[in-house]
C-alpha positions, 0 to 999 in steps of 0.5 A: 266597761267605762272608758275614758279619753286621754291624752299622752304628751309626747308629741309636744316635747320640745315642741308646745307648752302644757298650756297649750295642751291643756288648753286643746284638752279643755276645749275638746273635753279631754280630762285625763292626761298621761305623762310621758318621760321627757330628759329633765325629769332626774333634774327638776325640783319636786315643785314643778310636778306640783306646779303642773298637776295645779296647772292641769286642774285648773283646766279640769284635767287630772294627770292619771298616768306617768309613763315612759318615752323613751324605753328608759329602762333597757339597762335592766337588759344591758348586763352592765351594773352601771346602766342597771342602777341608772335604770332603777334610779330612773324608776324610782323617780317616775314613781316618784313624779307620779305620786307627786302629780296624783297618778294612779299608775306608773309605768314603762316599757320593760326594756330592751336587749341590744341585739347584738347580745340577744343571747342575754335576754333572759337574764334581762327578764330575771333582772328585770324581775327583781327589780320591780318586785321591789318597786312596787313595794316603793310605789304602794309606799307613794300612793299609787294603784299599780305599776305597768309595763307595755305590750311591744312588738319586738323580739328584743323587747319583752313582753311581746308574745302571748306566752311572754305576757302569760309568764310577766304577768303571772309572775307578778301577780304571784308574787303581789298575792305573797305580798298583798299589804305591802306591794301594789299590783303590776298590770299592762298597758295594751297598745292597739298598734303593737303586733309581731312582725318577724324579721322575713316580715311576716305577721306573727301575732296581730295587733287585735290579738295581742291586744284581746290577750292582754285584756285580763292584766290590762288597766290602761292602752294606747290609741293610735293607728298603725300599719300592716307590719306595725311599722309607722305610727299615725293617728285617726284622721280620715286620710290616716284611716284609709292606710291604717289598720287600726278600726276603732268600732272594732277596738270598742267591740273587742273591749266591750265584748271582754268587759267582764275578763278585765282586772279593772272597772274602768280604763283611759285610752291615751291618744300616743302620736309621734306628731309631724316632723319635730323642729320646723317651721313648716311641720310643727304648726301641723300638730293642733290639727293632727290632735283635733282630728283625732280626737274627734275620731275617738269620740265618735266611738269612746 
């Protein structure tokens, strides 16, 4: 099972350029970029997603991924006909973007059920399901390889547990069989970091077995670190990794011990990290650094 490095964006929004992203990438001999969800996305002209995948390869990176921030898509789960449609328009623009900037996968999380209508999540679920059937003939109609949907780790947002993530999936490669020539598949993006802990806080499913489950619809994951209750999200510097949970020559084991069990040849891991406080003069300037140790920590194993 081939692995590649990658990076997702997010912790430069309203923070650094691309450029300078691109730039650690270069240096650091990162070549894939995941695209994460930023506000102006619905705004921009097409150009500019052609502009920035121009600007990535010039670098010798190629923008793979495009995949939410934000949980962009909860109006699935609102019961509110008016979010629903904003959801799906803003689904269809990511698909769009990403055929734009030559990625192979799109994605997001699923959702999320406001808590205080839990009782409406199933109808969420079918919703949900609806609409991505959809969805995945406009992204065959773009290029692209597959759709996805992340792992979670909250009751609230499906899937999470290991019988929601057999039923998901099972229903959509369902119905991709039904409909080979005209639809794409949907796999999952696995997070090594997401795990349930319930509301007494106790660990109902750990991060490395939500991880193993997922293996069999997994084409992409994240890499970043996490705690025992997965609460906070850090990264793989040698101070993180001695309060962190997430042991990276564990991760390479379980991946390569399940090589033969994944939907897929190869796979990117994309470094997610909050990154220090946004807006200040004494946090942002912590960011390359906290980019750079992780990155290294990653190639020590990947």
């Amino acid at each position: 099972m081939k692995v590649h490095l990658g990076i997702k964006t997010d912790p430069i929004e309203n923070r650094y350029s691309y450029d300078w992203l691109f730039r650690i990438m270069e240096e650091h001999r990162i070549p894939r970029l995941q695209l994460g969800s930023f506000f102006e996305i619905p705004y921009l002209d097409d150009g500019y997603f052609i502009e920035l995948r121009e600007k990535a390869q010039k670098r010798g990176i190629r923008i793979t991924s495009v995949f939410s921030s934000h949980r962009d898509l909860s109006g699935f789960f609102s019961g509110d006909r008016h979010l629903e449609k904003a959801a799906r328009r803003i689904f269809e623009r990511f698909i769009h973007v990403g055929s734009l900037v030559g990625a192979d996968y799109v994605g997001s999380s699923a959702g999320s059920v406001p808590r205080d209508m839990i009782g409406e999540k199933e109808a969420g679920v079918l919703c949900f399901f609806s609409h991505m059937e959809d969805l995945t003939r406009l992204a065959l109609d773009k290029g692209l390889k597959a759709l996805t949907i992340e792992v979670m780790s909250s009751s609230a947002e499906p899937p999470t547990f290991p019988e929601e993530i057999d039923r998901f999936m099972d229903h959509f490669s369902g119905q991709h069989e039904k409909h080979k020539t005209s639809t794409v598949p949907v796999y999952l993006l696995g997070d090594i970091s997401h795990g349930y802990a319930d509301s007494a806080g106790t660990v109902r499913h750990g991060n490395y077995e939500l991880f193993e489950h997922s293996i069999p619809y997994m084409c992409e994951f994240h890499f970043k670190n996490t705690d025992s209750l997965f609460n906070a999200t850090f990264g793989f510097s040698a101070e993180e990794c001695k309060r962190g949970v997430v042991d990276l020559a564990r991760l390479k084991g379980i991946i390569e011990k399940n090589a033969s069990r994944w939907p897929v040849r190869e796979t990117t891991g994309y470094l997610e990290l909050p990154g220090p406080k946004l807006g200040r003069d004494y946090t942002d300037c912590k960011l390359e650094g906290m980019l750079i140790d992780s990155i290294e920590a990653l190639k020590r194993y990947f």
